[in-house]
C-alpha positions, -999 to +999 in steps of 0.1 A: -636-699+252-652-674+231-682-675+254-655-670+286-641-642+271-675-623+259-679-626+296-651-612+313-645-585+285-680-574+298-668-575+338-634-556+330-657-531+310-676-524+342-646-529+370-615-508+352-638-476+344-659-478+373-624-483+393-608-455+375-633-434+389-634-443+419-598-442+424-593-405+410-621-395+433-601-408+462-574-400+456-580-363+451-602-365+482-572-381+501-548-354+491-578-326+497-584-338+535-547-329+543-553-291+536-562-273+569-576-242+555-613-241+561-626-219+538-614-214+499-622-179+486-627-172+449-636-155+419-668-171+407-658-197+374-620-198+391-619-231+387-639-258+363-638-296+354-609-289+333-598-255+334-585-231+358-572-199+360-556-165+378-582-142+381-581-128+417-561-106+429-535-114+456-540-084+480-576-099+486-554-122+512-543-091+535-581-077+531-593-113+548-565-110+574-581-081+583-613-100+593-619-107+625-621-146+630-595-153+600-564-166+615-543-165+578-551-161+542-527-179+518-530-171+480-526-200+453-527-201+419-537-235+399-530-242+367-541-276+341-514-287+323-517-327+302-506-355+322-469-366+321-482-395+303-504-383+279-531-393+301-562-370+314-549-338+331-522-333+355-529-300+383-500-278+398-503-251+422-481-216+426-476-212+464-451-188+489-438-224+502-430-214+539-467-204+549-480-231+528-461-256+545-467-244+581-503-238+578-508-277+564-480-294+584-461-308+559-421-314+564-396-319+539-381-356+538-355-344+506-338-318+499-353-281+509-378-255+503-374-237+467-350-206+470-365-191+439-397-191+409-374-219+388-379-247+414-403-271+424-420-291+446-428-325+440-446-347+467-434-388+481-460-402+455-450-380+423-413-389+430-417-428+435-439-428+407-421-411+383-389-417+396-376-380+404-352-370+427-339-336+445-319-323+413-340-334+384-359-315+361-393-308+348-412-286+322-447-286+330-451-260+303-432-275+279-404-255+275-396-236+305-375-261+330-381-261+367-355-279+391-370-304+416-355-285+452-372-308+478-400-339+481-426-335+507-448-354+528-479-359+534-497-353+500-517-322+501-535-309+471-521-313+433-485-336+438-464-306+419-461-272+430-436-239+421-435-211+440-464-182+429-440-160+419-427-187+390-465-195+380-474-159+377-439-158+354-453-184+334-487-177+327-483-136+329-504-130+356-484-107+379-502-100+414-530-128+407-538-159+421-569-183+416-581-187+450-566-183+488-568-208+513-587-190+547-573-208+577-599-194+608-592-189+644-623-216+654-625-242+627-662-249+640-677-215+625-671-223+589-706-213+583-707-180+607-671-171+590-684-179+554-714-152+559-691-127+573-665-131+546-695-127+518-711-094+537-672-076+537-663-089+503-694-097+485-698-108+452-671-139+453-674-178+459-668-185+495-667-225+502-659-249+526-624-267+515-641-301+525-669-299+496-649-286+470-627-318+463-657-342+477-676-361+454-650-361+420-681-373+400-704-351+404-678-325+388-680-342+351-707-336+338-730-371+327-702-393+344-729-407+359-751-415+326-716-426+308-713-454+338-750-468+336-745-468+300-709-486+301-725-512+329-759-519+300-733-521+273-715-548+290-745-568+299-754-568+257-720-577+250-720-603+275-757-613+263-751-612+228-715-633+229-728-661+250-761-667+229-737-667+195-715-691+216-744-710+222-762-708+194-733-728+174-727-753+200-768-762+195-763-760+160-735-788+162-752-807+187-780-818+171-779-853+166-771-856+200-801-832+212-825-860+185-809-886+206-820-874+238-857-864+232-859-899+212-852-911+242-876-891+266-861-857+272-885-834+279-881-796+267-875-781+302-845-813+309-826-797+272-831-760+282-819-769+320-788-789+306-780-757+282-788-730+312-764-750+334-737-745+308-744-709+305-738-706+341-708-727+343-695-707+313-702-669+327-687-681+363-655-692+349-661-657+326-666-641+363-632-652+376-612-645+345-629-609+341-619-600+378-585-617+375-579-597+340-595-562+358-566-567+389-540-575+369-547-546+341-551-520+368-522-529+383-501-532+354-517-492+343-509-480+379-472-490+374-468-477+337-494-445+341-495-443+378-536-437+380-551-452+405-575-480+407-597-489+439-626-512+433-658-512+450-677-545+463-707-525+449-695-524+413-681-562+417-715-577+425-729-550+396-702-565+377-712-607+387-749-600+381-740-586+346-720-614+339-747-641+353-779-624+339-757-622+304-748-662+305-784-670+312-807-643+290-776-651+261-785-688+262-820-688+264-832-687+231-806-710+218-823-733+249-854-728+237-849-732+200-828-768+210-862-777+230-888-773+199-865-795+182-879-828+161-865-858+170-865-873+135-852-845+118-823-836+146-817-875+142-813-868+104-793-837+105-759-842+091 
């Protein structure tokens, strides 16, 4: 049992945080295709792993509507705030509703569009989630409360927003924003439009909305280097569980390992019957690991609502972890079993 569990605590290691990751980067990516601007203009710095702020001014939207090619400029400011359940961070954006809405097609299933800066938006997900409804209230600043007016549909961008007007209020940035969405006249010049921007208005970020969201993980710095080192920690857990396991099942077996070589057991027969063991061992540790992994990211995405999605990449990652771990643990435990004297394991008491 201890041996099973060494195992699978070593496969849920790898699937929940590997899953975790995946599953924000998706989900952001998701809610980042359904925004139809093209182009996101900036302030260089604007926005960061975990920061963001109001640092461009607003009227920069009427100078790009002045560009030939741009077909409307919206201005929104973004703001970090902790997550509702003490989890990780939780993103709102300040938009002038109306043009939001009818430049990314979303519709209202309940209630209506906020009629002033102490309302909010909350989207299908955020409200099933969290259980909100038109009426509730929220204070994503701590204090200050915001009435839910409406819940839209589809998801686009972070799942709460207020108006501008309320987030300039509440972070006293009057006439700022923290980027503007560029919607253009042909969505195939993103490039052409992107140069023409930077030559009128140089010295800001011009990007394509598409690779700003894309890619989560390359945003956190050494995400990458904290997975490969999760995925080797839970290989030597795995390793060094199974060979204790082992180690003390040899240890009490050896009368019966005296009995066999007395009786003609080579060396490679004991260290095959041990190795199969390790293997029979780390599968069943397999299947209770990714049994434990579903059932735990299903029971965090009910209580926290993050999401999980799993990979077949990270499960096989996750099987050869947990079969190279049963059968490098048990090795020298195999090999010590095999060197074994017959007279003295037959004397061992």
């Amino acid at each position: 049992m201890v041996s099973v569990a060494g195992v699978a605590l070593g496969v849920c290691l790898v699937m929940l945080f590997t899953g975790l990751t995946h599953g924000m980067s998706m989900d952001l990516q998701r809610r980042a295709s359904n925004v139809r601007a093209e182009l996101i203009f900036m302030r260089p710095g604007a926005i960061q792993a975990t920061s963001a702020s109001l640092n461009l001014d607003v009227r920069y939207a009427d100078r790009l509507k002045a560009i030939n090619g741009v077909e409307d400029a919206i201005p929104v400011g973004r703001y970090l705030i902790q997550g509702t359940t003490g989890i990780g961070l939780e993103q709102i954006d300040g938009v002038d509703w109306e043009p939001y809405a009818r430049m990314n097609d979303i519709r209202i299933v309940a209630g209506n569009g906020p009629s002033g800066p102490n309302e909010a938006m909350i989207d299908e997900v955020k409200a099933r989630n969290d259980k909100f409804r038109v009426g509730d209230q929220i204070k994503p600043f701590g204090t200050k409360v915001y009435r839910i007016a409406g819940i839209y549909s589809p998801e686009s961008g972070p799942r709460t927003k207020l108006t501008l007007a309320g987030l300039q209020e509440a972070l006293e940035s009057t006439n700022k924003c923290t980027f503007i969405f560029v919607k253009l006249r042909n969505p195939d010049q993103v490039d052409a439009m992107a140069a023409k921007i930077n030559t009128e208005l140089p010295g800001n970020t011009i990007q394509p909305t598409k690779e700003i969201f894309a890619g989560f993980e390359k945003t956190i710095p050494f995400l990458g280097v904290f997975l490969r080192v999760l995925v080797g920690l839970a290989a030597v857990v795995s390793a060094l569980v199974v060979m204790l396991a082992m180690y003390t099942t040899i240890t009490e077996r050896t009368r019966e390992i005296g009995i066999l070589k007395a009786m003609g057991a080579s060396r490679g027969y004991i260290v095959g019957i041990i190795e199969k063991e390790a293997i029979l061992i780390s599968v069943i540790g397999l299947i209770a690991g990714f049994a434990t992994s579903a059932i735990a990211g299903l029971l965090i995405h009910k209580v926290y609502g993050l999401v999980f999605e799993y990979s077949w990449q990270w499960a096989l990652t996750a099987a050869t972890i947990g079969l190279l771990g049963g059968i490098l643990g048990a090795l020298y435990p195999a090999w010590r079993a095999s060197n074994l004297d017959a007279v003295n394991a037959l004397a061992y008491d």
